[in-house]
C-alpha positions in Angstrom: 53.7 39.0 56.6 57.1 39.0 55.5 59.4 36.2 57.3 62.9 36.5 58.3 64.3 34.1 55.8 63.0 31.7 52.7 61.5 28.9 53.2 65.2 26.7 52.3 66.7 28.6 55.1 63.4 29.0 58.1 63.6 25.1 57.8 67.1 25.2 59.5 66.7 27.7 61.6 66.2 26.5 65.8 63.5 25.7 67.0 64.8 26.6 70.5 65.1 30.3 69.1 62.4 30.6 67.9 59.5 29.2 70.5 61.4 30.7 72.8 60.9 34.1 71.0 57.2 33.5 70.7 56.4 32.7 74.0 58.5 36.1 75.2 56.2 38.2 72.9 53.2 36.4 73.9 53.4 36.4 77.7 54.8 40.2 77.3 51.8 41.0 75.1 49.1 39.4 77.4 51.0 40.7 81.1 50.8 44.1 79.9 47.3 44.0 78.6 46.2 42.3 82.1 48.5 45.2 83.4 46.6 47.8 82.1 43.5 46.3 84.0 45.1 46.3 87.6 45.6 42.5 87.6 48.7 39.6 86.8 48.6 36.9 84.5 48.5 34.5 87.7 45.4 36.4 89.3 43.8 35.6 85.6 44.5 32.3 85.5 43.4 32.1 89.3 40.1 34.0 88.3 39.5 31.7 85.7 40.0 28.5 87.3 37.4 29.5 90.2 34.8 31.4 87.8 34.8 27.8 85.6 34.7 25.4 88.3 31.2 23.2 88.6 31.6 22.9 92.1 33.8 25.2 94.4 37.8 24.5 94.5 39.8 24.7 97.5 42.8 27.1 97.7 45.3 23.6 97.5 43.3 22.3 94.2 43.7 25.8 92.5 47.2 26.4 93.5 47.7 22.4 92.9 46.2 22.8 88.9 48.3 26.5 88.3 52.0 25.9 90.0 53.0 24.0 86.6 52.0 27.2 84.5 55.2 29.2 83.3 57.2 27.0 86.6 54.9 29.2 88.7 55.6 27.2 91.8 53.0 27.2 95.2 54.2 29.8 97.1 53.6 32.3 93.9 50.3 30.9 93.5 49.5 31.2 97.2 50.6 34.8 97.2 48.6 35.5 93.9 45.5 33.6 95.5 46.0 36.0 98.4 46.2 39.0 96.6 42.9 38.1 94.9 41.1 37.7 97.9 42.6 41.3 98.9 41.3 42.5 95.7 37.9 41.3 96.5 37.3 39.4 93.9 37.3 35.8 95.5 36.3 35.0 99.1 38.1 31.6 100.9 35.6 29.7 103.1 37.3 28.1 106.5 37.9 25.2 104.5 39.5 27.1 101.7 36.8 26.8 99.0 37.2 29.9 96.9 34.3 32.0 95.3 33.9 34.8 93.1 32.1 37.7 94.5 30.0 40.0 92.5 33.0 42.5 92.2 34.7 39.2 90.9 32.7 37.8 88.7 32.3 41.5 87.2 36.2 41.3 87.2 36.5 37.9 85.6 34.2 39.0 82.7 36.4 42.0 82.0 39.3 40.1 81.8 37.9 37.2 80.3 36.9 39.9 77.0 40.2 41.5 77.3 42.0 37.7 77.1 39.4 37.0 73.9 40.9 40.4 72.1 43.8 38.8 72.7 43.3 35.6 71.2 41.9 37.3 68.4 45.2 39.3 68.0 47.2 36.4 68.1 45.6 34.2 65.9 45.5 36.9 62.9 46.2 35.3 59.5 46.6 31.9 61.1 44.0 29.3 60.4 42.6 26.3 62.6 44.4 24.2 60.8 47.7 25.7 61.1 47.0 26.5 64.7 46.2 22.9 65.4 49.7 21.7 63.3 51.7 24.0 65.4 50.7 22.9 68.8 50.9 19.3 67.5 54.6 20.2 66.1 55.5 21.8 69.7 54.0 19.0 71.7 56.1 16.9 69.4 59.1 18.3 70.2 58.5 18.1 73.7 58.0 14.7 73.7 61.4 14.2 71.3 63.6 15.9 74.1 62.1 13.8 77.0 60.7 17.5 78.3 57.0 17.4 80.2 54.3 20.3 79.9 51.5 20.4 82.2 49.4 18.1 80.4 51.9 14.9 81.5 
């Protein structure tokens, strides 16, 4: 891959720019994928969290782990929780305990292979190791600017 600039020059160039720039093509690549399957990124991460879970999560507990993702905040995640119940693909118990269905979990596997293509995608010509560097390097920088991700 050619880069935008030698190697003298990429050193200086922002880091602000540039993460910023990868996260827009990265979220713009993997919404329209998810897209093209009838769902949102949010209904994903909302599949995911309940198809994973060892024990069944309430509505509060998935909304409570997903509001920090992208500065979705709870009434987003309430609203995309909803609309996956609408879809079918989760049912919510009186107490709020979400479940995939069958039509869900079928769902949920179809997305899951779609977000794997994806991964693949994204990690072309990039090895472990430099994968591993760059999240180090990003977490990094958080942590120099006094910033918090989810993981805080």
């Amino acid at each position: 891959m050619p880069y935008s600039h030698r190697d003298a020059e990429l050193i200086q160039q922002p880091i602000g720019y540039w993460s910023w720039a990868a996260y827009k093509a990265v979220v713009t690549r993997t919404r329209a994928a998810l897209d093209a399957i009838g769902t949102t990124q949010p209904q994903w991460w909302v599949l995911a969290q309940v198809a994973r879970a060892g024990t069944a999560k309430t509505r509060d507990e998935v909304s409570g782990i997903l509001r920090g993702y992208l500065d979705t905040g709870p009434e987003a995640m309430d609203s995309e929780i909803d609309e996956t119940v609408a879809q079918g693909w989760i049912t919510e118990d009186a107490e709020g305990r979400l479940a995939l269905t069958a039509e869900g979990r079928a769902f949920h596997d179809r997305a899951a292979a779609l977000q794997g293509e994806l991964w693949a995608e994204r990690h072309a010509g990039i090895s472990d190791e430099e994968y591993l560097t760059t999240i180090k390097v990003l977490q990094q920088f958080i942590h120099n600017t006094g910033g918090h991700a989810w993981h805080h």
